[in-house]
N, C-alpha and C positions, 0 to 999 in steps of 0.2 A: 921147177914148176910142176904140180901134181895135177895132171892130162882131167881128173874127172874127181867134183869134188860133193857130193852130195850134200843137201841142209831139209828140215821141214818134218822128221821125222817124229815119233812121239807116241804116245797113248789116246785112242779115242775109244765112245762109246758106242758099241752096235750101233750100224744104221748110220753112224755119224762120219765126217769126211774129213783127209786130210788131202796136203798139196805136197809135194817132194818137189826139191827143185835139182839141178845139179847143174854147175859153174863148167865149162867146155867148150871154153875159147880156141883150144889147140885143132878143132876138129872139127868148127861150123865154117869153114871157109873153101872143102872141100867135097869131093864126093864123102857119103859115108850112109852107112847103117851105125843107129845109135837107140838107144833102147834101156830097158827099165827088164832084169829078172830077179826074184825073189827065193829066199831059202830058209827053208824053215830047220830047224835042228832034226837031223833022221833024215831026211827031206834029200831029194837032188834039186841041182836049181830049177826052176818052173818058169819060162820067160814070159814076163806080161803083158808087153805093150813096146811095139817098134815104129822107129817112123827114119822115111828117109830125107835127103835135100830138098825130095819136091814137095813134101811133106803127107805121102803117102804113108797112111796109117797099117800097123796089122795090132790083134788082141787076142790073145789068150779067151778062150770060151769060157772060164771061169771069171774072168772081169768085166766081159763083154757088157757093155750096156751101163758098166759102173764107173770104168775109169777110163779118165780123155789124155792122153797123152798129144805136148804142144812142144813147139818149138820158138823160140823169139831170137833170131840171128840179128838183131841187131845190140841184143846184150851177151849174145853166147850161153842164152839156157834151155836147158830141158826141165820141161814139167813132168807133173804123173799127179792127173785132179781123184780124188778116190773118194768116190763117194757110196751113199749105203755099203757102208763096209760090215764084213760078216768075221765073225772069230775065222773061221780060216786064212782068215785076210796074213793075220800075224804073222812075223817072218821079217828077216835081215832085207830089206832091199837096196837093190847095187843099181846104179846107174852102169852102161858099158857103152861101146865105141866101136867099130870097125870102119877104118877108113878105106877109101878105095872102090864103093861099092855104090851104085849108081839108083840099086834098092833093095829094101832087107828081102832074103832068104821067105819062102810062106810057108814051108817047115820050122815048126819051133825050133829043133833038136839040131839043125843046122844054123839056124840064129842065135843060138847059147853057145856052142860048136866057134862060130868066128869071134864071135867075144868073147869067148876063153883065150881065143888066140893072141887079142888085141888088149886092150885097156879096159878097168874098170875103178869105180871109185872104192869108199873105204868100206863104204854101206851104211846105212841105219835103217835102225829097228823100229817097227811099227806093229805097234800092240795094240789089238779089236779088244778092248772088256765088256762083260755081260755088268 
């Protein structure tokens, strides 16, 4: 069974919004930090959007204001709502995972850091056109 499985991703236009989902049954029935980072080509990963069991949020200051990250434990999914999305938007994004963790990290760079450690999906690409 493959731990994190991502769906939703695609081509929109400036300004216009999409929804990522990602299937993560393995890992809403315990503690965890679980979260949403993105990677553009050249790029290191940039984490966007964390949330934990109790469903304390964090956000990246470049998405701030644009994208909602949810959770729905009773089907095992994670979202990432993206809205007014800007070409920088573009980029592979990966759903990840770290169990164990009661709530995420408020250092980015230690939040990409445990999800390196841990699990992540396969990714999809999400393309902003002018």
């Amino acid at each position: 069974q493959v731990p994190l499985v991502e769906s939703g991703g695609g081509t929109a236009q400036l300004g216009g919004s999409l929804r990522l989902s990602c299937a993560a049954s393995k890992y809403m029935y315990g503690l965890y930090c679980m979260g949403w980072f993105r990677q553009a080509p050249g790029n290191e990963r940039e984490g966007v959007a964390s949330i934990d069991i109790n469903g304390r949020v964090n956000y990246a200051d470049s998405v701030k204001g644009r994208f909602t990250i949810s959770q729905d434990r009773a089907t095992d999914t994670l979202y990432l709502q993206m809205d007014s999305l800007k070409l920088e938007d573009t980029a592979t994004y990966y759903c990840a995972a770290a169990p164990g963790f009661d709530y995420c990290p408020t250092s980015w760079s230690e939040t990409v850091e445990i999800w390196g450690r841990h699990d992540r999906g396969q990714g999809t690409q999400v393309t902003v056109s002018s």
